[in-house]
LUMTISE-173409 format. One record per residue: residue in three letters; z negated, y, x of N, C-alpha, C, O, CB in turn. Coordinates in steps of 0.02 Angstrom, whole numbers, padded with zeros to 5 digits, always signed. Glycine has a CB too. Layout:
<guvexs>
AlaZYXZYXZYXZYXZYX
...
</guvexs>
This chain:
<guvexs>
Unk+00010+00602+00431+00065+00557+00415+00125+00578+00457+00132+00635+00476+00082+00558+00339
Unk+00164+00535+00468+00219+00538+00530+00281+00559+00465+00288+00536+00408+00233+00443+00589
Unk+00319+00612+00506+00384+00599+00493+00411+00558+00446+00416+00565+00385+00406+00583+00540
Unk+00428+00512+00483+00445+00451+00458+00455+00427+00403+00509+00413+00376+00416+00422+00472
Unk+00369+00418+00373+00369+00410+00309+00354+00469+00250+00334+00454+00194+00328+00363+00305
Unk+00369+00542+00273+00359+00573+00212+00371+00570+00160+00324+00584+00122+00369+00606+00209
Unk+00430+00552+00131+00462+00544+00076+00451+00476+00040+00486+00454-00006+00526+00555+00092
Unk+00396+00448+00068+00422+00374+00046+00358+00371+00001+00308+00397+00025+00433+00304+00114
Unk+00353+00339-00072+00308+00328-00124+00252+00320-00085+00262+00304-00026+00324+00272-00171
Unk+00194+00327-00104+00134+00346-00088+00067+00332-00134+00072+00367-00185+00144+00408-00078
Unk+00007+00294-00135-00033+00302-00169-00106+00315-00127-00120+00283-00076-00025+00252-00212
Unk-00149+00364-00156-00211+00373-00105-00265+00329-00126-00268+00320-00187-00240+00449-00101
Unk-00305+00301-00093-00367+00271-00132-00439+00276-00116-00481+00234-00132-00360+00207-00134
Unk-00457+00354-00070-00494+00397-00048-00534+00399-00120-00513+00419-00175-00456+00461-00015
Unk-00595+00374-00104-00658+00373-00148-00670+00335-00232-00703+00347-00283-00668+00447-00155
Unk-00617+00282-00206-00602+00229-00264-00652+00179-00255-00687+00185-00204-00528+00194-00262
Unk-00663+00130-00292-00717+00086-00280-00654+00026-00267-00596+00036-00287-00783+00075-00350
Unk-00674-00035-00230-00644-00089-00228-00594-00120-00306-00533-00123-00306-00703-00131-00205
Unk-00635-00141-00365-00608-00164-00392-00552-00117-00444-00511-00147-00479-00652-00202-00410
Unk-00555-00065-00444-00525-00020-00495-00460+00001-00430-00406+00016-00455-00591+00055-00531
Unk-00463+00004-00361-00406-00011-00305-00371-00075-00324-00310-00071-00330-00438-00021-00226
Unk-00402-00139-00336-00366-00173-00355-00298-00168-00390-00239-00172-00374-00396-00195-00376
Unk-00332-00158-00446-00297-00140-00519-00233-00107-00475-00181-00133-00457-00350-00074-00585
Unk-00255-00046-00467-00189+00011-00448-00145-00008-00407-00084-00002-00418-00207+00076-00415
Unk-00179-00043-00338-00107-00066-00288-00069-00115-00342-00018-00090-00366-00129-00119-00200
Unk-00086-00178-00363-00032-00208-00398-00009-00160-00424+00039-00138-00393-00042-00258-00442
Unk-00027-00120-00487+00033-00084-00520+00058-00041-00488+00105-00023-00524+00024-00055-00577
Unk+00057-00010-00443+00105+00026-00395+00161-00015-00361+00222-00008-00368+00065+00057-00338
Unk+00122-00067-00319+00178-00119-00328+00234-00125-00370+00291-00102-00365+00155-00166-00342
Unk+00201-00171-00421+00242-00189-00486+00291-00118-00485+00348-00116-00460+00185-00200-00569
Unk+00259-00064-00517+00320+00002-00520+00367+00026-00486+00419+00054-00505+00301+00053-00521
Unk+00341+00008-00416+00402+00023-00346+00440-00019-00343+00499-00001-00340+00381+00025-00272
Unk+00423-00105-00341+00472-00157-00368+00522-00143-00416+00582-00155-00407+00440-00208-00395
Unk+00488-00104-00494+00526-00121-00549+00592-00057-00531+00648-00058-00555+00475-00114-00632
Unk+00561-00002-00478+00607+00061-00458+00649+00058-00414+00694+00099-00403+00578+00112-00438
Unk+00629-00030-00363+00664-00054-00320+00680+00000-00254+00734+00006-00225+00722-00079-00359
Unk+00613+00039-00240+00589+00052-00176+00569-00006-00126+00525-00048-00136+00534+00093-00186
Unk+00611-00001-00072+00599-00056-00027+00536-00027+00029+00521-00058+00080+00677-00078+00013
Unk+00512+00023+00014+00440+00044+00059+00402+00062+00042+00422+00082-00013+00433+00081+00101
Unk+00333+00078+00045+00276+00141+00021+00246+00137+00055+00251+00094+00098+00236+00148-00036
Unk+00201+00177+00052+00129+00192+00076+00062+00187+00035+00051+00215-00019+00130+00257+00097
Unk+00027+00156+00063-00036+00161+00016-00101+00170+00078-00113+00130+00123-00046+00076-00042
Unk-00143+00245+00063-00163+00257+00092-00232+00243+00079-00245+00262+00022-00140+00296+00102
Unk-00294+00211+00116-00357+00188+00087-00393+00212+00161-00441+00176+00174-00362+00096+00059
Unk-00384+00248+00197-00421+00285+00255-00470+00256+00297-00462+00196+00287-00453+00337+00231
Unk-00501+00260+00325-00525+00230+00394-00596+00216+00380-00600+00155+00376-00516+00281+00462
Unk-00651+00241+00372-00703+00230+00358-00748+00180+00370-00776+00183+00425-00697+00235+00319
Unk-00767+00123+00323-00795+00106+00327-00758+00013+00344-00783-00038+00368-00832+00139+00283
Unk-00690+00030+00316-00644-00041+00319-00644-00068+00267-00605-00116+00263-00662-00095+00363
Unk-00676-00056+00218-00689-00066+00150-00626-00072+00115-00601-00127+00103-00730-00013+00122
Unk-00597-00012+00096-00523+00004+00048-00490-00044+00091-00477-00098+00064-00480+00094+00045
Unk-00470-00036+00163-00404-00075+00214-00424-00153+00191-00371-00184+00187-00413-00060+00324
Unk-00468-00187+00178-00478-00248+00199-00453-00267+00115-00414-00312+00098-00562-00268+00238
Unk-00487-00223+00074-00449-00240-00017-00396-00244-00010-00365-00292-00033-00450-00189-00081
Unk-00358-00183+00034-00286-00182+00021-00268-00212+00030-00228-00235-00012-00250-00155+00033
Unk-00277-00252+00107-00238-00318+00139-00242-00384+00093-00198-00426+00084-00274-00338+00214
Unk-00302-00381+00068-00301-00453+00028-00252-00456-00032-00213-00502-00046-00376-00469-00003
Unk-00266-00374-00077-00206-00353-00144-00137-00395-00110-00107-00444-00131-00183-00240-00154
Unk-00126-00349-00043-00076-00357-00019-00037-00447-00002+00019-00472-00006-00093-00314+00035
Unk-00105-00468+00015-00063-00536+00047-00058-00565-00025-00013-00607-00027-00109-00595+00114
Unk-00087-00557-00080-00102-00605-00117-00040-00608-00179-00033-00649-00225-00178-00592-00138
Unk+00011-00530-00154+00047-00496-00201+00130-00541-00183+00160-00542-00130+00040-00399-00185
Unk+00149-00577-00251+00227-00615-00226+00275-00565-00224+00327-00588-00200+00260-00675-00278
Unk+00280-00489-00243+00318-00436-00243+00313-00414-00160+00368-00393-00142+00291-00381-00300
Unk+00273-00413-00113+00268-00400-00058+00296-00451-00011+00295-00513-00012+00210-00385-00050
Unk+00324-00405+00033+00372-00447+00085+00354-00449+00159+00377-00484+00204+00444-00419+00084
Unk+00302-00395+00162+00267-00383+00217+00231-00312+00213+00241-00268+00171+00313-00391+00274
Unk+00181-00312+00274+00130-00251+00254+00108-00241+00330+00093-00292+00361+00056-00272+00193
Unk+00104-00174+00365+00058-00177+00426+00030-00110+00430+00051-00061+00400+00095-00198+00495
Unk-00018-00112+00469-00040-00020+00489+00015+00019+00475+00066-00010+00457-00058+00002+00576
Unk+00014+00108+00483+00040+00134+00509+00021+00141+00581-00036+00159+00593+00044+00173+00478
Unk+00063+00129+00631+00057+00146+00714+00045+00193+00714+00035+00199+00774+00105+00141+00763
Unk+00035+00251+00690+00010+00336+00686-00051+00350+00653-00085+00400+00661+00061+00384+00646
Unk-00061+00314+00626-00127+00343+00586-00165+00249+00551-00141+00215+00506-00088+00419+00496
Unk-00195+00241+00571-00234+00177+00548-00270+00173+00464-00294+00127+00430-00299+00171+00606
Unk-00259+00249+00452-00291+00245+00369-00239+00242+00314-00245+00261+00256-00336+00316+00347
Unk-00165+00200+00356-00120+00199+00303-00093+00139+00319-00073+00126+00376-00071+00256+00296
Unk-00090+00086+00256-00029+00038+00273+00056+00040+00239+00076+00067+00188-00058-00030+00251
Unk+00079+00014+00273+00155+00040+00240+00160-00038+00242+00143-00080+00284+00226+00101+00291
Unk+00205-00042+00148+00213-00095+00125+00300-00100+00139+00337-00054+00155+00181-00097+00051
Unk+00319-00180+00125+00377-00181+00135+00398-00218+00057+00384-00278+00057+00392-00217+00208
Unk+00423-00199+00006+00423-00228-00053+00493-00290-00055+00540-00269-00020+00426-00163-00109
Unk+00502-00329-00073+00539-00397-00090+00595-00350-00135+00579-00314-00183+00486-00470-00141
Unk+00653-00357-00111+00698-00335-00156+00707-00366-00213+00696-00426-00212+00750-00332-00133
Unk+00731-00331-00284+00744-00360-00347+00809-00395-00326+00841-00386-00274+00750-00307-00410
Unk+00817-00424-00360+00861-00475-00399+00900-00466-00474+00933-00512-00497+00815-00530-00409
</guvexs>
């Protein structure tokens, strides 16, 4: 992990099954929203593309998310961009 984002909320999902990843990115979401963190990380690692391709869908499908892409340093992490509260 870069610099960059050390400090910034974080969830791993290294040897999770698809649907129980589900579950967790929304509520990490939801919790970083309700904590009104405007970044994280959610890390689902390189493998097989499996976790990345859940995440992206969690991700697009999530109205709390404002945007989402790789990390440019490491491909087994995406860094979210959360929708500010209101």
């Amino acid at each position: 992990m870069t610099t960059l984002y050390k400090y910034l909320p974080q969830i791993d999902l290294h040897g999770l099954d698809r649907e129980y990843s589900k579950i967790l990115i929304n509520e990490f979401i939801r919790d970083n929203y309700e904590l009104r963190n405007e970044k994280v990380l959610i890390i689902h690692g390189i493998g097989t593309g499996i976790l990345k391709k859940t995440t992206h869908e969690v991700l697009k499908n999530n109205k709390l998310v404002e945007s989402y892409k790789l990390d440019n340093f490491n491909s087994g992490t995406t860094v979210v961009e959360i929708r500010k509260k209101i």
